[in-house]
Each structure stands twice: as structure tokens, then as C-alpha cells.
N, C-alpha and C positions, 0 to 999 in steps of 0.2 A: 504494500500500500504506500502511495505516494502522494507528495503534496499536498491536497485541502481536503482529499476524500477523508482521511483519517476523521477531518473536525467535523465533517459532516457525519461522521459514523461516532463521532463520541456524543456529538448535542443532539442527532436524531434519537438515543438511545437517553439521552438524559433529561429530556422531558416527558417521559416514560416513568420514572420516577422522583425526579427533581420537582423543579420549577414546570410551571403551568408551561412557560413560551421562553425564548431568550433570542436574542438576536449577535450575530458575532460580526465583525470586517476586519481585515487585514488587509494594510495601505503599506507601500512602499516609495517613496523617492514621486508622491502624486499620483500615484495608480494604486485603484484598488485592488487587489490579489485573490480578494477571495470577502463576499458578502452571504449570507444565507439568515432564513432566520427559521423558525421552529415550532411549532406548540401552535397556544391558545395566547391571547392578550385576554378572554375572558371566558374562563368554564362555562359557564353557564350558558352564554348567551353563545360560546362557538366560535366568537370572533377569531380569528385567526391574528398571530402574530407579525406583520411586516415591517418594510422601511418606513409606515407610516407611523409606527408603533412609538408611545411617548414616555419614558421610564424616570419615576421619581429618584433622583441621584444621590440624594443625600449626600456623604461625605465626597463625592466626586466632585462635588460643587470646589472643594475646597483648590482641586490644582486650577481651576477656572480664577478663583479669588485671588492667589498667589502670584498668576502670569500676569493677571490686570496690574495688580500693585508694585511686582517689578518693571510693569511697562512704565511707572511714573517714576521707579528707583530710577530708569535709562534716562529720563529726563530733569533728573536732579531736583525732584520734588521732596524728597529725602532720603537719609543716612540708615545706613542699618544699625550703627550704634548712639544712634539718637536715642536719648528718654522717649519713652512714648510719652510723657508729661509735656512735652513741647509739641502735642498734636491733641493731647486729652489734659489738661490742666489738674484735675481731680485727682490724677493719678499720683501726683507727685511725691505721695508720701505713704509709699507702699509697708504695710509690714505683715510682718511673716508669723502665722499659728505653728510654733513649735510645739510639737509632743511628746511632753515628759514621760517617763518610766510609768508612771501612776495611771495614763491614761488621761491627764488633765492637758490642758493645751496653756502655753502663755505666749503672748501677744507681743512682738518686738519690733524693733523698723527692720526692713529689708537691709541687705549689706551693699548693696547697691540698685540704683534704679532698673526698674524694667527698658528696657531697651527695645525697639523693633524688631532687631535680627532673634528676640526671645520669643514674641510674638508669633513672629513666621514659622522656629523651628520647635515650638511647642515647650518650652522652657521657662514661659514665665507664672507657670504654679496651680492654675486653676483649672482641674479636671472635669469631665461631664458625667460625673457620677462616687459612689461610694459614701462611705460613713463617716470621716473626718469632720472637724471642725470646718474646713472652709466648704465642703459640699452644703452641710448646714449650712452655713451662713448662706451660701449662693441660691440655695432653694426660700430662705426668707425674703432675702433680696426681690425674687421676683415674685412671689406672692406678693407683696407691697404693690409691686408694677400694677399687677394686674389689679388690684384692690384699689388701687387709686386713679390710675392712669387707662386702665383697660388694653386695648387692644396698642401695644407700645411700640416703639422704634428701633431700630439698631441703635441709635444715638442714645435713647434714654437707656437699655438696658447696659451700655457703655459707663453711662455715669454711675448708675446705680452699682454697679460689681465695682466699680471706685472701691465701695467701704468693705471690700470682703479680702481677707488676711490671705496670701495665696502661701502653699503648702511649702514651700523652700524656697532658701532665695532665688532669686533670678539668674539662669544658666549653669544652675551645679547639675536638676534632674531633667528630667523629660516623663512628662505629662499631659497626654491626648485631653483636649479641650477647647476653653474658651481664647486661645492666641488667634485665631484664623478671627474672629468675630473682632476684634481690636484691629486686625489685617483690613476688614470690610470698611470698618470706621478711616480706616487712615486714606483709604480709597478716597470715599466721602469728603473726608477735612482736606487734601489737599488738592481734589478736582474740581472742587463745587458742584460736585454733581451726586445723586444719591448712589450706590454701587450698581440696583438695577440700569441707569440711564449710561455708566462708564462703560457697562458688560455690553450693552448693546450700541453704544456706536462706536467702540474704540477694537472689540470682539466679534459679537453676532452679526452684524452689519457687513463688515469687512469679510467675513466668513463663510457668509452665505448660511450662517445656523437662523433656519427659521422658525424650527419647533423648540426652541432653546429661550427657558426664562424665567419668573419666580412668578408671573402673572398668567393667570388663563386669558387668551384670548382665539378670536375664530372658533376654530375646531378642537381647540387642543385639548379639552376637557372629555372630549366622546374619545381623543385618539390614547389618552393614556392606559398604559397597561394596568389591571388590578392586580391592586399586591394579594396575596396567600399567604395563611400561614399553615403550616404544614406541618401535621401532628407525625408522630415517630413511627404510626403503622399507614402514614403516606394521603391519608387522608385530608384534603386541603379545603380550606373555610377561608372566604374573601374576608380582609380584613381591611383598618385604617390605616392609610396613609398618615404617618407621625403628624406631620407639617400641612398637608393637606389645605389647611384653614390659610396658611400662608399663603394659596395658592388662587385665593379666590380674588376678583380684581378689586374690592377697596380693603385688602388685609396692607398692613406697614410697613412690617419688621421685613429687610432682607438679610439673610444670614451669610454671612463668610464662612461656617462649617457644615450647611448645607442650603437645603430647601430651593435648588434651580430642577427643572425638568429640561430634560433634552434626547435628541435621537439618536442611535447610533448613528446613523449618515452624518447629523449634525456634529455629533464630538469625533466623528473620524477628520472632521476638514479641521478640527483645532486640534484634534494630535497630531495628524498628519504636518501643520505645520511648527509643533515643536519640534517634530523628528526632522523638520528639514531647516533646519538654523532659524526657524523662526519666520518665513517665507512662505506664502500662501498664493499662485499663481503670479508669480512676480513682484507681488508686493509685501516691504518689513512691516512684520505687525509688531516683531520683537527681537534682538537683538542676542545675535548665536551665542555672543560670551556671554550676555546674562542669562539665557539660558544653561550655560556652562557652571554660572554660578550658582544657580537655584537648586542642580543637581550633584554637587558637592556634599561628603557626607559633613553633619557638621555636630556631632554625636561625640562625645569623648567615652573613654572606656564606660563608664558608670552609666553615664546615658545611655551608651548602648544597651545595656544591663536593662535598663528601666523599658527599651521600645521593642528590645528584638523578642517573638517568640516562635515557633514552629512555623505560623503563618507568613511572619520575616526574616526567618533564617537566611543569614547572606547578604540583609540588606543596610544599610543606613539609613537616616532621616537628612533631610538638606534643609530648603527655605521651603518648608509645605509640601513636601514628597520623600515618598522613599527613594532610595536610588541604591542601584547594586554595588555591592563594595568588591564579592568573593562570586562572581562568575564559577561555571562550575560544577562548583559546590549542590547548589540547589537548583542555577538556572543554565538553560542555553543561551539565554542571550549576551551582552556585551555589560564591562564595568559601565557605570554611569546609567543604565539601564532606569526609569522612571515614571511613576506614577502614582495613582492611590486607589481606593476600593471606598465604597456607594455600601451602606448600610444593608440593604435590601438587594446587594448581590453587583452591583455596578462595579468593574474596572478596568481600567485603561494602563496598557503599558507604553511607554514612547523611547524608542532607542536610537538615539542619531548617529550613531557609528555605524548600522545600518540604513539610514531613511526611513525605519520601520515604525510602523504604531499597530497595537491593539486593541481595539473595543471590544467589551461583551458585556450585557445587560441581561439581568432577569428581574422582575421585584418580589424577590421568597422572606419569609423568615423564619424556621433561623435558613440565611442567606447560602449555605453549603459554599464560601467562598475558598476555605483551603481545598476542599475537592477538585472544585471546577474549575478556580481562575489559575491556579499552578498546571491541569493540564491543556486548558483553551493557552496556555500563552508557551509552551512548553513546543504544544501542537504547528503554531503561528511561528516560532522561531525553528523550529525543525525545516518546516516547509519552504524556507526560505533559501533560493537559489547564489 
């Protein structure tokens, strides 16, 4: 068996038991290599899954947020070791919930300021979940919002997490969170524009992403795929979309750690132009070496300790991607190797030492991502000539 047949014979077989539908593309150097998709977009009603198909991204959103905000780093809108306190004011007097032996926590200033490059690479303290002190604090925080404010902004829940102690100083650990949503606001503060309006005319536009965005509009509401969640003897029951409510057209909050919708076709023409220096039918949308930068690991021993597990074996963290340290090891592709994985099953690889990129979408939960996205990408770099 040779070339694309293989993926076609692993996803025709893995929506059999998997996910309801998924869709895969493999792009090279502007040419597609290989598109198919599979299944259902909805049990029930039969729909069939295609290139029309619209998959809630969740954390995918985030390498979307990271490329937009280094397009403004290429234009010297700011510094990666800038305080974030000179774009959020509130910030500037961060301290840190340390936790005593006892189980008690005490309250001290940070050893030094949070910085951007902390933001982007997930190091400035504030996780999206567990039992600590600052999870607490972070979950009062937005009850407040919502209690007072209602339906709120990126900007105000920006301010609000102001007052919440983050869980080590800035750039000793690495903790998946709330840095990408400070990434959205810096969008914001120094574009003057909201993160939806930068994504869409500095991104989507230039890209030709049509079904690509945080707002239903047109069709796009009949075109999305439904999520499943999918019980252990395979049994699958339509469930809610997390964010959903984000997606209706007078919701506020646009998020830097998730909540865009877009299509494979769609996020094939935006990896496909990371994997080619940034270069989208002849026009820079972004800049090869800052692309070079973004894919750097930037993870010191102990951090690595905190981000790598089974699912990341072999990889690093940069500015808001993994990227491959140990080729090899765990993948075929090449060092630098990049991208992230979508809550409910989304990821994308982009490798420029090939021209190559990956997409595959499905919306399951739980997402079966160490399963599938290690042999769809496995599958996609094998078959490469």
C-alpha cells in the first residue's frame, strides 16, 4: 500500500468506531496531495460529512491567535520581553499563591513581571483548571463577571484575572491556560481593532478562509459538524458545543484559547502558508524568520517536565505551538515540525522543511487524539515523495 490509500483505509475504518465524520488534507509546497472526508456531520439526520463541513476548533484557535500577534511583533508593535503591564496596566503588580507544606497558600509579589514572551509560551501561571488556590480565585473572578456584567469581553475578563495570584513566578513552569487570552488582548491594544476584525482582514481575507470565524453568519450555522460524545461501549449522544453561545452573532467575548470555527479547506490555505515561509499565492502575510521564531522550543528542562506527556513525546512548546525537538523518536516528520490540537479532536501539523501541512478534524469527546492525530500525521509524512 502506497501513498494516500493507507489514510483512506485508516479514516474509512475509523469512523466505524470513532468519531461520527472527520475530514483530512495534505498540502504541499500549494498543492493539495491528498483531501477526502468521511462519516456523518450529523447521525441523525445522515448528513454527510464534506468540504462544506464546519468544525468547532477550540484550542486550534490558538496557533490562528499567535500568527496574528507575531504579524504585529514583525511590525514592531511590541517586544516579547515587555511587561505585559505596558499593554494591561492592572497587571503590574502580579503576585504569586505559594503553597506551603500544610496545604495553606501565602500570597507574595511575583519575582519579576509577567512579560509577553510568558504569555505566548504558557509560563505566566494561570491554568484552565484544577484545585489550587489561583483556579479558585479564577473561577470567583468570573462569576463576578457574569453577576455583574453578564455577557462580558475579552477586555473585561482581562482586567478582572488582574487580581488573581498566578501559581509560580513568571517563566520558571509551564502551565496550559489563560496566556493565549492576554495574546488576544494584546492583538486588541495595539491594533485598535477587536481580535475578530484583525483575524479577518489581516488573515481570513487575504486567505481566502470563508467559513473561518467566532460569528455565525450565512450558512454557517446549518454547515457545522455536531459534536458526540461517545460512551466507552461506542454509543454516541449529540452533545454541547463548550462555547457555542460565543458563536451566536450579538455574543462579545472573542477568545485567544479558543472558540473560532473553520474548515479544513479553510485552515489548509493558513497552514499551507506557514509551511511555505509565510507566503500565500505570492503574497507575505508573515515573515519566514518569524515564523522561525515562533517554532523554536523555548521550554527549559523543568518546563519541559511540566508540558511533555505521551501525547508530546519528542516535542517542545515555542510562542503558542509545539514544535518537534527529537524527530525520530516518535515522528517522521522534520525538527521544527508544528502545530496544536482542537479540544474536540482538531489538529494541524505545518512542516517547512518540507512545504508540508496537515489538517484533520473531527468534533468527538473524549477526542481519541493520541490515537488518530499521531497516525493521520504519521500516515501524511510517510506518503510524502
Amino acid at each position: 500500500m502506497s501513498g494516500f490509500q493507507a489514510m483512506d483505509e485508516f479514516l474509512s475504518g475509523l469512523v466505524k468506531r470513532g468519531p461520527a465524520g472527520c475530514g483530512c488534507a495534505v498540502a504541499r509546497d500549494g498543492e493539495v496531495l491528498y483531501e477526502n472526508y468521511f462519516g456523518y456531520a450529523d447521525l441523525e439526520k445522515k448528513t454527510p460529512i464534506t468540504a462544506d463541513t464546519v468544525y468547532r476548533q477550540f484550542s486550534s484557535t490558538k496557533v490562528v491567535i499567535v500568527t496574528a500577534a507575531m504579524m504585529l511583533y514583525e511590525r514592531g508593535k511590541f517586544l516579547l520581553n515587555d511587561p505585559i503591564s505596558e499593554y494591561f496596566p492592572e497587571w503590574k503588580n502580579t503576585c504569586v499563591a505559594q503553597e506551603q507544606a500544610d496545604g495553606t497558600y501565602t500570597i507574595r509579589p511575583a519575582k519579576r513581571p509577567i512579560q509577553v514572551q510568558d504569555c505566548f509560551s504558557m509560563s505566566m501561571g494561570i491554568g484552565y483548571g484544577g484545585e489550587d488556590y489561583t483556579h479558585r480565585m479564577m473561577e470567583q473572578v468570573r462569576k463576578e463577571l457574569e453577576e455583574t456584567i453578564g455577557d462580558y469581553t475579552l477586555r473585561d475578563d482581562i482586567r478582572a484575572m488582574s487580581k488573581v495570584p498566578v501559581r509560580f513566578d513568571p517563566g520558571t513552569r509551564w502551565l496550559y491556560g489563560f496566556g493565549h487570552e492576554l495574546v488576544a488582548g494584546l492583538i486588541e491594544a495595539v491594533s485598535g481593532m477587536t481580535v475578530g476584525e484583525f483575524l479577518q482582514k489581516e488573515l481570513f481575507d487575504p486567505l481566502g478562509m470563508k467559513s473561518t470565524g467566532y460569528r455565525y453568519f450565512g450558512d454557517l450555522r446549518e454547515r457545522m459538524a455536531t459534536p458526540y460524545l461517545r460512551s466507552e461501549d461506542g454509543t454516541m449522544e449529540p452533545t454541547a458545543g463548550m462555547f457555542d453561545m460565543r458563536h451566536e452573532p450579538g455574543a462579545k467575548y472573542e477568545a485567544g484559547g479558543a472558540g473560532l470555527f473553520s474548515s479544513v479547506r479553510d485552515y489548509t490555505a493558513f497552514a499551507q502558508m506557514l509551511a511555505c515561509g509565510g507566503i500565500y499565492k505570492g503574497e507575505q502575510i508573515i515573515g519566514r524568520k518569524t515564523i522561525d521564531l515562533m517554532r523554536q522550543n523555548r521550554l527549559n528542562r523543568r518546563q519541559l517536565r511540566d508540558f511533555r506527556c505521551s501525547y508530546l513525546e519528542g516535542y517542545g512548546y515555542g510562542l503558542g505551538v509545539r514544535t518537534l525537538m527529537e524527530p525520530g523518536r516518535v515522528s517522521n516528520s522534520s525538527v521544527g515540525e508544528f502545530g496544536w490540537t482542537g479540544y474536540m479532536g482538531t489538529y494541524i501539523a505545518v512542516d517547512p522543511s518540507e512545504k508540508a501541512s496537515v489538517v484533520y478534524m473531527h468534533n468527538l469527546v473524549p477526542n481519541m487524539e493520541e490515537y488518530v492525530h499521531h497516525r493521520v500525521r504519521n500516515i501524511a509524512f510517510g506518503a510524502l515523495k
